[in-house]
C-alpha positions, 0 to 999 in steps of 0.5 A: 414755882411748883404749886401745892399739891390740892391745886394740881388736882384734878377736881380743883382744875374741874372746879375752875373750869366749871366756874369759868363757865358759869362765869360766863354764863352769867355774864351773858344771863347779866347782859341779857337782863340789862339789855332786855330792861333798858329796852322795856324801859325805853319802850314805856318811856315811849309810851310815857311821853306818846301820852303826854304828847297827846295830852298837850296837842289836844290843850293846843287844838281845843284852847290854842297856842296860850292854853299849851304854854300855860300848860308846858309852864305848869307841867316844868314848874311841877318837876315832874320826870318829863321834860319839854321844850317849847319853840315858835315858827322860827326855832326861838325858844319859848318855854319849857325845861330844856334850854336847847334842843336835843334835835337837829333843825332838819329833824322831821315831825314825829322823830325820837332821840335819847340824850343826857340831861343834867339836873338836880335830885331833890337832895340837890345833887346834879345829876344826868340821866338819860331822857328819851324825846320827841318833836312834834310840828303842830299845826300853827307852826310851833314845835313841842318838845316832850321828853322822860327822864330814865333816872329810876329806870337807870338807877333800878339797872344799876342796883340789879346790875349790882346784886348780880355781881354781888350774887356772882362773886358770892357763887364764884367764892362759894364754888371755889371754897366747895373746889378746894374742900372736894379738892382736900377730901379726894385727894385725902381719899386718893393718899389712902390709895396711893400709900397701899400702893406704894406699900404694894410696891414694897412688897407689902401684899396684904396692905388693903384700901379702907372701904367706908360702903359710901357706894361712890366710885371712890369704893368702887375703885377700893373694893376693885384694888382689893380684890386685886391685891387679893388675888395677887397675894394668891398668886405669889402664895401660890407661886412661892408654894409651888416652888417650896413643892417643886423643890421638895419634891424634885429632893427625892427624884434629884436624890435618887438620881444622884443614888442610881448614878454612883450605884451605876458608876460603881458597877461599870467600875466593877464590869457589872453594867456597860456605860450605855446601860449607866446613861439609860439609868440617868436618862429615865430619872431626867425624864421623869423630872421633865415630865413634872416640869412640863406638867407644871408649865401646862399647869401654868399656860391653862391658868394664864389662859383664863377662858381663852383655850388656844385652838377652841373648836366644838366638838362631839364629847362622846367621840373623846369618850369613845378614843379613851375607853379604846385607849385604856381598855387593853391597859386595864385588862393587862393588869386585870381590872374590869373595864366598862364605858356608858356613853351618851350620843351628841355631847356638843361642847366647845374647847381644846380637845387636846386638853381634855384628853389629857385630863380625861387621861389623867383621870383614868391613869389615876383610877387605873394605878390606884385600883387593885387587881380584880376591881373594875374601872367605868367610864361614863359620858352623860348629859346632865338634867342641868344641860351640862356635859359629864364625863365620869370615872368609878373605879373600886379602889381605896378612894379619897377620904372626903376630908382630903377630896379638896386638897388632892387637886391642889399642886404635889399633894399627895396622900399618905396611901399614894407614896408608894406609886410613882408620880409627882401629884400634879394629875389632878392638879392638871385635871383642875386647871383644864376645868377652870380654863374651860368654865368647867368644874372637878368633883370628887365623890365616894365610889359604889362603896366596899364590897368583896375587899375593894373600895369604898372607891372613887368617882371623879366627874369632869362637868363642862358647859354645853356649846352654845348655840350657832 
């Protein structure tokens, strides 16, 4: 038989726990409070009956043996909690409210013993408490028994044991009526959580955990959730557009590749072109859409990297700095630009060198291709006042207007003045995921603006951390 739900829980099985346990202690607080009271009561009823031991050896030693029973008869007929038992020489009994004695006739002067005595109440109920004793030789021979009743002792024992089980079973109720109504709400709490997930699982991305700003790891756990979906959700949007960009961007290079093909085709019908030339054709168009691909899996290896660069070492920026402007220099000379480099000494930063040249690449391609005849290209290399690490690159061209500087990062955007170049508007795209695995940031601002026809340009600043200390 499977049971319900609210008592699998995991609170409902704490509860039990934590009941059990105070159960026990309890328990053990109980025995102890019964154990420490039987003993106090034992030791005043000691002391009760020392005294009065004492009491009546003195009536003996001053008046004699007469006085005593005299005495003993008064003290029974009083019935009072003591109780006695007067003997002779021989053991006979003589007076007193114990009709035998509780000692063995070895028992030596001075022992005590506890044994049950039956009585009546004063209702007339017979009862039988426990009555602690003692014998006592006196000097003519005689022996005096004197004992207390622990009736009030016992019956007080027994009235705190009996509000101690009764405060126990109203704590163990009250604990396991508490159980099940946290039981109910965390599992209430847990539905809630349980159904965006099973939405989750439906493929339902934008279901999200209610909040109620409580501040208990019920929330913690929510906002956690939600902030998961969240960047889930734009991982799939990301995905999905993505793949709408790759598809709609691959049309055009697929389209013309299928053009070039007939077109070649055609002519080597014709005897225009031989068949090695027609391959060629086929070959730079599939180099170019495995170009877009890889970037994209780049793309995707940075992102996924989230902080962890493979192969991360720390090195000298300006020594990156220094590899590209020899790189690009004769480039932008060949098509006529003024290129120029400003590089600071010591830029320590730590991460993937390979990475970085690329999107430092990317950067100057970019300032290069968009930069017209007779512009100028710098490429800086600084260290912040922040302590960041800056590379910078300023060219003269058309620049970005400042409405579309934070959509040209995202992936195959590319503006209305860039569709006559080629390429697949991944660059900085790429520049962007390399930022974000290195902790790092793109920004984009106007260039030294318009002067002789050219500009206003564009500056595009790489920001990296600094390494840290050894």
């Amino acid at each position: 038989m499977t049971l319900p739900s609210l008592f699998r829980r995991t609170p409902f099985r704490l509860t039990l726990l934590f009941l059990a346990l105070f159960a026990a202690a309890a328990s053990a607080i109980l025995a102890y409070v019964y154990i420490a009271s039987a003993a106090e009561a034992q030791a005043k009823a000691q002391a009760d009956v020392a005294g009065e031991l004492q009491a009546l050896r003195g009536i003996y030693d001053s008046r004699g043996f007469d006085a005593l029973n005299m005495a003993v008869i008064d003290r029974t007929l009083t019935r009072s909690a003591f109780v006695y038992r007067l003997m002779d020489k021989d053991g006979a009994f003589i007076t007193g409210s114990l009709s035998e004695s509780p000692f063995e006739p070895t028992a030596k002067d001075g022992d005590w013993t506890t044994f049950p005595f039956t009585d009546t109440d004063a209702e007339g109920r017979v009862i039988r408490p426990q009555v602690r004793a003692v014998t006592s030789r006196l000097s003519g021979g005689e022996t005096l028994i004197v004992g207390e009743s622990l009736g009030d002792t016992e019956a007080y024992l027994n009235r705190l044991t009996q509000a101690l089980w009764a405060a126990m079973g109203m704590v163990l109720l009250l604990g396991l009526g508490g159980g099940l109504l946290i039981s109910r709400n965390l599992e209430r709490s847990m539905a809630r959580l349980n159904r965006v997930v099973s939405a989750v699982e439906e493929g339902d991305l934008k279901a999200r955990v209610p909040v109620k700003a409580t501040g208990d790891e019920l929330d913690e756990l929510g906002r956690g959730l939600n902030h998961m979906l969240d960047r889930l959700e734009g991982s799939m949007a990301s995905i999905r557009h993505a793949g709408d960009a790759i598809a709609h961007d691959l049309r055009s290079p697929l389209t013309r590749m299928r053009a070039k093909l007939e077109v070649a085709l055609i002519d080597a019908d014709n005897g225009k072109v031989t068949g090695v030339e027609a391959l060629g054709i086929a070959l730079d168009e599939a180099d170019t859409l495995l170009k877009t691909f890889n970037t994209v899996l780049a793309i995707a290896r940075l992102q996924a990297a989230a902080g962890r660069i493979p192969d991360a070492a720390v090195f000298d920026a300006a020594d990156l700095a220094a590899d590209m402007a020899e790189l690009y220099e004769p480039a932008a000379e060949d098509k006529g630009l003024e290129f120029s480099a400003e590089i600071e000494t010591g830029l320590m930063i730590e991460g993937g060198r390979p990475f970085l040249a690329q999107a430092l690449a990317n950067v100057i391609d970019n300032a290069i291709k968009y930069t017209p005849v007779g512009g100028a290209v710098m490429l800086r290399a600084r260290r912040r006042s922040s302590g960041e690490i800056e590379y910078s690159v300023t060219d003269t061209g058309p620049g970005v207007p400042e409405a579309d500087r934070g959509r040209v990062i995202e992936r195959f955007v590319r503006l209305d003045n860039s569709r006559t170049e080629a390429g697949s508007g991944l660059g900085l795209s790429l520049v962007g995921a390399v930022m974000e695995a290195h902790l790092g940031r793109i920004q984009l601002d106007e260039g030294p603006g318009e002067y002789g026809g050219f500009g206003p340009g564009l500056r595009v600043a790489l920001i990296l951390p600094p390494a840290s200390a050894a």
